[in-house]
N, C-alpha and C positions, 0 to 999 in steps of 0.2 A: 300315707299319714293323714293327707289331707281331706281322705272319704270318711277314713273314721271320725276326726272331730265334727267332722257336717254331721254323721250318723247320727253323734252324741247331742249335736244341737238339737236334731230335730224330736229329742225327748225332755225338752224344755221351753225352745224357741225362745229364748232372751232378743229382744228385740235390737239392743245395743251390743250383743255378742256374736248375733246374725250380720249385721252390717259391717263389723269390722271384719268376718269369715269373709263376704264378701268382694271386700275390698282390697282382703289377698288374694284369693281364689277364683274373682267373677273376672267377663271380660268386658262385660259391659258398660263403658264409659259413661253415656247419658244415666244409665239406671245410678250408678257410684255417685253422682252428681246430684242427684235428686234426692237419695239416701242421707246425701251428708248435708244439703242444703235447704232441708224444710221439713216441719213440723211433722212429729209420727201420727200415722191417717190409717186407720184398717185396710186403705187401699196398699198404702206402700208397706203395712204387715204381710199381707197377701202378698205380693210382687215377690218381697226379699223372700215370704219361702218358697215359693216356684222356682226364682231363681237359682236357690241352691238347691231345690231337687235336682234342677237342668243339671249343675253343675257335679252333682255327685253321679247323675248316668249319662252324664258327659257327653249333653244332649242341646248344651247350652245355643240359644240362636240370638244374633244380634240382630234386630232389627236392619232392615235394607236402607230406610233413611240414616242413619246415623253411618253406615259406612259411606255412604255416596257425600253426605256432608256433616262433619263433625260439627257437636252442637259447639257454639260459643260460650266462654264462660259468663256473656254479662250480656242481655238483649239490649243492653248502651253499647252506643261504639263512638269514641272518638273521628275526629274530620280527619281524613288521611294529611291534608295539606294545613293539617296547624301548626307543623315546622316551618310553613311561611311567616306567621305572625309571631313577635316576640311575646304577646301576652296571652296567645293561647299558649304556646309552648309552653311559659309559665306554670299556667293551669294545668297542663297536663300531667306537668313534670312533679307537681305536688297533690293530683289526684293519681298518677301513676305508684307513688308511694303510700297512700292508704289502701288503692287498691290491691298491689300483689301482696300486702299485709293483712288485708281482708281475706284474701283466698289462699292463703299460707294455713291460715287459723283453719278455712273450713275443712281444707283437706286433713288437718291433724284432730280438728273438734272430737270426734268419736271415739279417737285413739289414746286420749288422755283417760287419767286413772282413775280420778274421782269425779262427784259429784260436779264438786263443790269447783274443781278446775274447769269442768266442762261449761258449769253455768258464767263463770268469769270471762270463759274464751267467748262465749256467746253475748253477752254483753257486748263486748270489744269491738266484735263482729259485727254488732248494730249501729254502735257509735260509730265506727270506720264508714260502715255504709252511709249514714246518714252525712256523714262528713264529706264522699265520694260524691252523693246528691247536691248538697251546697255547690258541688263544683259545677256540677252542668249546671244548673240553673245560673252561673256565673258564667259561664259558658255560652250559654244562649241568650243571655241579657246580651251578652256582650257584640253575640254573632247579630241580632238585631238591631242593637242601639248603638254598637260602635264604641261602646265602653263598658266600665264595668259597672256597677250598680254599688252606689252610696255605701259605704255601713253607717252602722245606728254607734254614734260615739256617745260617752258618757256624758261629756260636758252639754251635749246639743238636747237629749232626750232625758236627762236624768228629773229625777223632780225638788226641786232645792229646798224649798218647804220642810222641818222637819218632821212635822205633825203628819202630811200628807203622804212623806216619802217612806213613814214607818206603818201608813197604813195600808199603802201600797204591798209594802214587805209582807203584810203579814197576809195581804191575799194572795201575793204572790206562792205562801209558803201552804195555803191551801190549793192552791194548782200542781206546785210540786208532790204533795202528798199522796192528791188524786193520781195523777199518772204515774208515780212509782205504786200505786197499789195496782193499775192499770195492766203495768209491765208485769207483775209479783204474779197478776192471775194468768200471763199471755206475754212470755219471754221473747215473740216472736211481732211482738205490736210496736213496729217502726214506726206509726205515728204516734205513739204516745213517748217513743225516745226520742223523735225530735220535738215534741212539744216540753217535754222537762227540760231537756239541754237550755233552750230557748226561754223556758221559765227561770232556770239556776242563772242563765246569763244575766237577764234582768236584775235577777235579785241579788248577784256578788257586783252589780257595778254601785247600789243602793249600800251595802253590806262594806263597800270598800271604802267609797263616802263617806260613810258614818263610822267607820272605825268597826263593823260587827263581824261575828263571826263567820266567815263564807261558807258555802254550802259546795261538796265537792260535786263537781261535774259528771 
């Protein structure tokens, strides 16, 4: 059953129907992972149809590194021994939760029906990631300095002035603008979703002050 629908792929090649054949039929761990976790490139159009030729003359070869050492899911890795410390356990404990939420989504990403769901999950995927990020760098503040690193509170950074603080706002809301148009052309531009996030935050602690309408995250 499962030569014939490779047969019939290979007289259309839908690129999102080839990765999901795939990802029943391959056995190729590292290649599934790269399929599901980055941007479609001519290169990895290539790949996926070699792949499922291999796999329809059941000729498929996995690469020798990948058996000798299974790739990781994240080139981050956590300090083996930061269940000695209470406040990296902390950190972990609550990047441990964005992370296998992050990687729940990717392994299902391709599998979903629509568009319009795929684009959502991918979102999610980015803010979790960026979220995962906030944490090492809390992380490694901390493994340096021995603590953890300030946050920016309202009261301390906000701008009290109202004149000033609304025309903050309203640069702020061209910064927002630009980077969601950023993301619109390139779903895949993690710096421009931490730079919005970081834009939206400034502008709902001005927005909450002043009583205005917040802008969602």
């Amino acid at each position: 059953m499962s030569l014939e629908i490779i047969k019939n792929w290979l007289s259309h090649k839908d690129y999102t129907d080839g990765i999901r054949l795939y990802l029943q039929y391959g056995q190729d761990k590292d290649l599934k992972r790269l399929l599901t976790s980055e941007m479609k490139s001519p290169y990895k159009e290539a790949r996926l149809e070699r792949a499922l030729r291999d796999v329809l003359k059941g000729s498929e070869v996995i690469q020798e590194e990948a058996k000798k050492e299974p790739a990781r899911i994240s080139a981050k890795s956590w300090p083996a021994d930061s269940a000695r410390d209470e406040i990296l356990q902390a950190l972990r404990t609550q990047w441990l939760t964005y992370f296998k939420k992050m990687q729940d989504l990717r392994s299902q990403l391709l599998l979903l029906p629509t568009v319009q769901e795929r684009g959502e999950a991918a979102f999610e995927i980015l803010r979790l990631d960026a979220l995962c990020d906030e944490i090492y760098d809390q992380r490694d503040f901390y493994n340096t300095h021995g603590k953890l690193p300030l946050k920016r509170t309202a009261d301390s950074d906000i701008i009290i002035d109202p004149k000033k603080a609304y025309n903050r706002m309203e640069v702020l809301k061209r910064y927002i603008r630009r980077e969601r148009k950023n993301i619109e052309q390139n779903p895949g531009n993690a710096g421009a979703i931490a730079r919005r996030m970081k834009w939206v935050e400034e502008y709902n602690m001005y927005a909450k002050k002043f009583s205005e309408e917040l802008i969602d995250a």
